[in-house]
N, C-alpha and C positions, 0 to 999 in steps of 0.2 A: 356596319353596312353603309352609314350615311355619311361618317367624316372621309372613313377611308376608300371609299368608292369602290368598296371592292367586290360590289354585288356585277360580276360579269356579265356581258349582253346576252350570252349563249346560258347562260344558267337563268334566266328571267325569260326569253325566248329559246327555246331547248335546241328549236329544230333550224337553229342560226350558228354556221359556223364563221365567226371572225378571227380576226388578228388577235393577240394575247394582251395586247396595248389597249385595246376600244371596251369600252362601256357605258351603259345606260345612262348613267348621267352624263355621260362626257359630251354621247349623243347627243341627248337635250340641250346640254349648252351648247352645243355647237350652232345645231338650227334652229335657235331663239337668241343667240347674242347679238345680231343683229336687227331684230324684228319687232316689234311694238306687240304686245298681246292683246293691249285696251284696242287696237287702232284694228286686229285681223276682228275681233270679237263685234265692233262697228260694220265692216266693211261686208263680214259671214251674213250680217242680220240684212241687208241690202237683198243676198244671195237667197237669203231662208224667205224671204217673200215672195220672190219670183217662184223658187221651188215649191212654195207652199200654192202659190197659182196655181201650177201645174197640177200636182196633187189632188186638189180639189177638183179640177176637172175631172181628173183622171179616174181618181176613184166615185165617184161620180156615174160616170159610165161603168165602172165597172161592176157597182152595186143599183145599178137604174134609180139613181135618185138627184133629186136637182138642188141640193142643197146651197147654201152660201160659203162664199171662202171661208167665214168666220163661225161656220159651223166645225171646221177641220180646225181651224187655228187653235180651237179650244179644245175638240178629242183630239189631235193629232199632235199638235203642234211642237208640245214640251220635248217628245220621241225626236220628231225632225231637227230642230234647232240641236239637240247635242249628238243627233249622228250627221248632221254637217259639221260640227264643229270635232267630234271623232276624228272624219274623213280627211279633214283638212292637216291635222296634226300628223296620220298616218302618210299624208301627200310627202311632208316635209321629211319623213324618216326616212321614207322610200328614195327619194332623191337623195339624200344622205349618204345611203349604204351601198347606193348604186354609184357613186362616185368615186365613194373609197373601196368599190371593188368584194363588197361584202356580199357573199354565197347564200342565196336562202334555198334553204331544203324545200323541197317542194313534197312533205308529205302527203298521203292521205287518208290522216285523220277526218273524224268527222265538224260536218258545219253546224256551227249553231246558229239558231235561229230562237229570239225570245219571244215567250206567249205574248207580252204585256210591257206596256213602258217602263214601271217597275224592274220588272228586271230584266231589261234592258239595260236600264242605270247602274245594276248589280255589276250587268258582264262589263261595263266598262271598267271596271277595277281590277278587272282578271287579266293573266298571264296570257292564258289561252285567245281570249277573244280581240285581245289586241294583236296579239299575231296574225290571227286571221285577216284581219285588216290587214297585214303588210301583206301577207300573200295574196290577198286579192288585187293588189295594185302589179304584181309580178307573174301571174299564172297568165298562161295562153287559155284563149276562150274555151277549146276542147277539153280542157283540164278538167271543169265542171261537170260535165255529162257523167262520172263515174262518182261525183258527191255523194255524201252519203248525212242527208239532215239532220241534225239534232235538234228538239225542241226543248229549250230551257226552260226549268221553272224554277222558283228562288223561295222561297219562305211565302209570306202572305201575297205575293203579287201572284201567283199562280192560285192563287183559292179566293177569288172577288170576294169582299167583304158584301154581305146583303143586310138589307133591314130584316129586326130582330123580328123574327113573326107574328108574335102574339098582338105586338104594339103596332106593327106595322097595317094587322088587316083592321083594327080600328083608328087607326088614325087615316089611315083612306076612304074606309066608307063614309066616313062622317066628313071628313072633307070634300068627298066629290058629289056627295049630295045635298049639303048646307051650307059648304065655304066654298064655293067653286069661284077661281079666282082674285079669292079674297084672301087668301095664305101666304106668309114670309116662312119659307123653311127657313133653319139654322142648323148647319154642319160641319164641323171638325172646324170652328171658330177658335178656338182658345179660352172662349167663355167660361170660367169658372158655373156650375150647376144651378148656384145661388144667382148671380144675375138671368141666365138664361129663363130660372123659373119667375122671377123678375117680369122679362120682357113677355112671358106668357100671359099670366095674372093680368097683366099691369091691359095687354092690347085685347082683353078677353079671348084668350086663343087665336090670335089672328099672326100671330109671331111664335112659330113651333119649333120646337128642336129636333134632330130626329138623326137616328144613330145606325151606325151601318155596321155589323157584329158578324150575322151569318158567314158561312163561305160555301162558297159552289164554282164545283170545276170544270171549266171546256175542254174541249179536244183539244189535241194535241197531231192533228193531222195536218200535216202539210201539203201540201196540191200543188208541186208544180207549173200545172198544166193554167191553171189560175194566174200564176207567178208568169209566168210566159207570156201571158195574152198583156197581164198589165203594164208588163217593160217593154211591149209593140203600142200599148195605148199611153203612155205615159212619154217614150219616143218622140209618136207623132205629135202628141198636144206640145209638146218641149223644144219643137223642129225654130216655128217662127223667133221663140226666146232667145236660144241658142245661137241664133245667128243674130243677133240684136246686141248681145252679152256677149260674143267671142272668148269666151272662158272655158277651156277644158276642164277645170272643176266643176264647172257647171255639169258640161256635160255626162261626165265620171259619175256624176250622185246619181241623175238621171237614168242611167246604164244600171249604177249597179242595187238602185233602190230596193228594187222589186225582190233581190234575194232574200235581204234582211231584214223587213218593215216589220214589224212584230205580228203575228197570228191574229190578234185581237182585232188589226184594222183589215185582215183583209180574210179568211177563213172561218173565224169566226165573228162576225162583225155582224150577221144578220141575227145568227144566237143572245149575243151581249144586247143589241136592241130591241130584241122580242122580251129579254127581259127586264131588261129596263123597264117600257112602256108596259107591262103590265105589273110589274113591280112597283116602279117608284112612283106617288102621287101623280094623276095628274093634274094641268091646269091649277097651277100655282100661280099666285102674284110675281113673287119674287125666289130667288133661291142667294143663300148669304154663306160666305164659306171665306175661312181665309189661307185653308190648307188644301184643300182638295182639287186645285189648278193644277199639279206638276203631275203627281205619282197616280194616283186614283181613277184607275179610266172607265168603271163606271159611271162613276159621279161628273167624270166629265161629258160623256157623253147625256147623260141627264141634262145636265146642262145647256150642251149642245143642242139637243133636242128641244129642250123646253125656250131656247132663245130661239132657235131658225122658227119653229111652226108655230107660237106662240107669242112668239115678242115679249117673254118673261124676262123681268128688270134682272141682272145679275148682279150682286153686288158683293166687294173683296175688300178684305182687312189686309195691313198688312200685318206679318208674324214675328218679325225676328230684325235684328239689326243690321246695318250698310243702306237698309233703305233709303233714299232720299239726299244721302251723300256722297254716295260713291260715283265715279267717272263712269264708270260702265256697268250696269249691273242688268242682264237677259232680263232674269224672273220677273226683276219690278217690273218693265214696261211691257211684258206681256201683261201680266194681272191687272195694271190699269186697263190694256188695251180691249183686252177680253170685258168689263166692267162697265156699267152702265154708270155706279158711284163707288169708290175707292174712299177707305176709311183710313190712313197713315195715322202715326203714332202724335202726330203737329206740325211736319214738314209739307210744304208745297209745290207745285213748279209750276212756271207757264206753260211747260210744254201741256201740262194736263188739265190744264182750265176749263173748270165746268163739269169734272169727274173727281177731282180730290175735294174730299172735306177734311180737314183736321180733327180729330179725336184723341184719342188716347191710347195706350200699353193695355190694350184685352188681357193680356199675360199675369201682365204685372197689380191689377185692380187691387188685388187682396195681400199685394206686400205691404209690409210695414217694416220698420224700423223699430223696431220694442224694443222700449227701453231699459225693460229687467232681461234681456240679455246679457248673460256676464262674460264680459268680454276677454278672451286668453292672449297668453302670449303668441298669438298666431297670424303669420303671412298668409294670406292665400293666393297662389298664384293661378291663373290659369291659361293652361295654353292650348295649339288648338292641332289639327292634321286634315291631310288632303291625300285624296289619291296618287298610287306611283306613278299615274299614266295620266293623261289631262281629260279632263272631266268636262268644262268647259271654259274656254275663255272667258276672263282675263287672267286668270290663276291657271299658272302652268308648272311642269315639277320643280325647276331647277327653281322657283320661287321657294318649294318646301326645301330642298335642299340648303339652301340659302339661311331659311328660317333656322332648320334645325342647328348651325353650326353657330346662330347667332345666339340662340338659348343657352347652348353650351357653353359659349363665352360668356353670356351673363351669369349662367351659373358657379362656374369656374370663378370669378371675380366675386363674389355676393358676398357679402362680410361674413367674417369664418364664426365671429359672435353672437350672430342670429341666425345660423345656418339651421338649429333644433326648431327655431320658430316658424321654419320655409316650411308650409302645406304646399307642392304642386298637385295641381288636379290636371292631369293628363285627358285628353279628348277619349270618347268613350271605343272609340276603331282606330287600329293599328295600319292596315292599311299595308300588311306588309313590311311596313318601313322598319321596326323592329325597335322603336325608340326607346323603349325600357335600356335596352341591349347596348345601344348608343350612349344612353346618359348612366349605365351603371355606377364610374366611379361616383359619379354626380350624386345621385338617386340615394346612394348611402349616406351619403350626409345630411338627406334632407326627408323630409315627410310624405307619402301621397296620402292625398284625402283622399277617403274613400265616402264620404256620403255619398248617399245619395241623393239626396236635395241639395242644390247648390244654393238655396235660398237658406237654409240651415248655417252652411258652412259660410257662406258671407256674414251671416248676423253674427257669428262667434269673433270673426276675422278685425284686426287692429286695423292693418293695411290692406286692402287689395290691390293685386298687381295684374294686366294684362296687355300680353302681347300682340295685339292683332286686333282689328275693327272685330265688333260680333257684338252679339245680343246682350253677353254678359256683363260688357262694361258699363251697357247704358242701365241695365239692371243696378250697379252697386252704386251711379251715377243719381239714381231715381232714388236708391233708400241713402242715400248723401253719406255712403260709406269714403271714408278716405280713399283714395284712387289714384296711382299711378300707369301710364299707360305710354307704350311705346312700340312703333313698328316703322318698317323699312317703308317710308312716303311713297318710292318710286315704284314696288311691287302693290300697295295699297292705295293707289290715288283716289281722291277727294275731289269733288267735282266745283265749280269756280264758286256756283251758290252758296256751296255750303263750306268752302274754304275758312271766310273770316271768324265765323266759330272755332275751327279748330285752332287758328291760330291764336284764340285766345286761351283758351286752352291751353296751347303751347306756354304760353307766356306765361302764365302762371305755374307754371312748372307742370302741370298735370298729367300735360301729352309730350312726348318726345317722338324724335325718329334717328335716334341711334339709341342701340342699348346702352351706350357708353352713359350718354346724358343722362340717364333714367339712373341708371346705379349713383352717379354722382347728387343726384337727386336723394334717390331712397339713403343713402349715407347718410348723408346731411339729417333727413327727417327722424331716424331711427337714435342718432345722437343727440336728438334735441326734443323737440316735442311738438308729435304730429295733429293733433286735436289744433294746437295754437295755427299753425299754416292751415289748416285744412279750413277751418271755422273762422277764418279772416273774411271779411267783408270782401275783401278782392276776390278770394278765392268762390265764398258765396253765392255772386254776382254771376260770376262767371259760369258757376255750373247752373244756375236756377235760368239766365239763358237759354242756354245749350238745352237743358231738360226739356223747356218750351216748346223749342224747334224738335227733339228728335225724341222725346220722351216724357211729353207732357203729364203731368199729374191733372188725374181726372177729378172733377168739383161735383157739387150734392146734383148738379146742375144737367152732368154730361150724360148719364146712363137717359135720363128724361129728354134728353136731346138726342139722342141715339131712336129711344122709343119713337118718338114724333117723327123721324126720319123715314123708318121703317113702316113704321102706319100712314105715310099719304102715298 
């Protein structure tokens, strides 16, 4: 499917009749070869503010309440930022297929519509819901009148997770009548149990963890008539922007918001806050999370809530790796923005002064390096996948396509000697793409791991190999596993700050950005002996560094510096 391109447009969109020559990837590279993705993904986030203005206003009026912008930024935000970045990618197809004369069927199938941002995220990977999208850029306005809604629901994002009840109705009573505003919640942190029970002890119950398990389900009714009044109220608050902005994008999301905004923000919104506030504690100090910002729209709205009427400090870790060095990366600079103090793994910036403290890898606390590990003759590689449809800028497909053909080449070239000793550990979602399918002749020659701890499988591993920025390299980086690494610079850019690390890095052979480099690399070590390069002083230096800035190793010092934090 992915060397030979021969996954058809009309077979990935059913209800598209093209030319017997065009296809889905050929699409994408066509209206992205000439386009910056880091520079649309900057220019969208300019867009998403203004729209997020409106927004707030809008719904606002529409649920009679006077909130602040950054009460939506924080329930709403994560949804809007990636169906602006959806819409925009859909803008570019449509112009595309209108050029070259390409026919959209104009079924009438049903519209979906998602409960929840959750899954909303879902549908962005679907066949289905990206067409939708191109038809809505194509249908005449009367088209609609005979829709026929569907409301999606996905796995856990349709069944809110709630606190467990048992624990839940005592840890509210006793908080709202002996700790009232003296509470640091802790949620979906990364915290290993042991520390978390840690910062309890340690603050005498003043830093609580607390867990969200239950599930309870909302309507699933959609209200038109709701949906109408708010693309007349969202129109008008939009009229002055619009004309300030001269942007028919602009205006497009504006028009077409009100169809798709998830149930959760506008139908059922009074429900989810009724339960909230008599659900989740009130009158908390603080609330601490380092995962509950994107996907979780209760907890955001908790959040929400507990900052707008409250003025509760909000505080966010970050979770996983790119942070800090990457050109462009949405999540980070919401979660600072959202954030009253932002925890990073030892990276800084000016731009966030006064809300970044440096700490440590929450994740990673309880890794070690043990050393009655008996070590096999085993590579471990691993690599990663992306949606077939853009998810959000700066990672667009024809980057995956790209990737995948570059794997193949490394694969295809890896010394035929040590081919028994290659573990790949494939990303855990396909994604459609059909990779197995793609790298079969590959696949036989070589190993998949299947642990399922990657922390297992690195401690057994001689070499680690990884292609692409991510959490896991900085992982085998921190327990000072041998480590080769390489990716295409120009689809993964590195932001200036954090540039001259990697090029040290580079220089020491560790980081590449061609595969070529990197096999010529791993030859050389696999014929010689890797311990000796890896365990050089030069090499040492270099990564102990690097660790500092993006993956600091935590001291007797830091959890006690963490606590102190938290308790003023």
């Amino acid at each position: 499917m992915i060397d030979n391109n021969d996954v058809h447009f009309s077979e990935v969109y059913p209800n598209i009749t093209v030319n017997s020559s065009l296809y889905l990837n050929e699409i994408y590279a066509n209206i992205y070869k000439d386009k910056d993705p880091y520079q649309i993904g900057k220019s969208l986030e300019y867009l998403y503010e203004n729209i997020l203005d409106v927004i707030s206003i809008s719904l606002n009026e529409i649920h009679g309440k006077k909130y602040q912008k950054d009460y939506w930024r924080i329930f709403l935000g994560p949804w809007l930022l990636h169906y602006i970045h959806f819409y925009y990618d859909k803008v570019l197809i449509t112009d595309y297929i209108r050029e070259k004369n390409i026919e959209i069927i104009k079924s009438s199938s049903n519209y979906s519509v998602p409960l929840d941002t959750y899954t909303f995220f879902s549908l962005l990977e679907t066949d289905g819901y990206n067409l939708q999208g191109i038809k809505n850029l194509v249908r005449e306005p009367d088209e609609f009148s005979q829709t026929k809604y569907k409301i999606e629901n996905n796995n856990f994002e349709s069944k809110f997770k709630v606190l467990k009840k048992s624990f839940r109705r005592i840890q509210k009573v006793l908080n709202e009548n002996f700790l009232k505003n003296k509470v640091t919640y802790i949620f979906d942190s990364h915290f290993k149990k042991r520390y978390l029970i840690y910062l309890l002890i340690k603050s005498k119950g003043l830093i609580q963890p607390i867990y969200f398990e239950e599930q309870v389900f909302f309507s699933d009714n959609y209200c038109k008539n709701i949906r109408d009044s708010l693309r007349q109220v969202i129109l008008s608050n939009g009229k002055n922007i619009i004309e300030s902005i001269d942007t028919s994008f602009f205006e497009l999301i504006l028009s077409q918001l009100h169809k798709d905004i998830p149930l959760i923000f506008i139908e059922n919104y009074n429900e989810a806050r009724e339960l909230v506030l008599n659900t989740y504690p009130r009158s908390p100090k603080s609330l601490f999370t380092s995962t509950s910002t994107h996907y979780e729209d209760l907890q955001k709205l908790w959040m929400a809530e507990a900052k707008d009427s409250q003025d509760v400090k909000l505080i966010g870790m970050q979770h996983g790796g790119v942070y800090g060095s990457g050109e462009y990366t949405w999540y980070e600079n919401h979660e600072v923005n959202i954030s009253d103090i932002y925890f990073t793994w030892g990276w800084e910036k000016a731009k966030f002064k006064g809300k970044i403290i440096p700490l440590f890898p929450q994740k990673l606390m309880s890794y070690k390096n043990k050393e009655n590990v008996v070590l096999k003759d085993k590579i471990l590689m691993v690599t990663t996948n992306q949606p077939r449809y853009l998810f959000r800028y700066p990672i667009i497909p024809t980057h995956m396509t790209e990737y995948f053909q570059e794997l193949k080449r490394f694969l295809t070239e890896f010394p035929d000697d040590y081919s028994n000793q290659l573990y790949l550990r494939l990303y855990h979602k396909d994604f459609g793409w059909d990779l197995e399918g793609f790298l079969e002749n590959k696949l036989q020659a070589y190993n998949l791991d299947e642990n399922k701890a990657f922390y297992k499988s690195l401690l057994e591993s001689k070499l680690f190999i990884c292609d692409h920025p991510s959490t896991t390299f900085l992982e085998a980086l921190y327990l000072n596993k041998p480590t080769i690494l390489f990716w295409n610079d120009k689809n993964h850019k590195i932001n200036n700050e954090s540039m001259p690390l990697f090029e040290k890095l580079k220089d020491v052979g560790i980081l590449h950005f061609r595969a070529d480099d990197a096999l010529v690399q791993i030859k050389g070590l696999l014929s010689t002996d890797i311990n000796s390069w890896w365990f050089s002083s030069q090499v040492q230096n270099v990564r102990i560094e690097f660790c500092e800035r993006f993956c600091k190793s935590p001291d007797n010092n830091d959890l006690k510096k963490l606590l102190k934090i938290l308790s003023e």
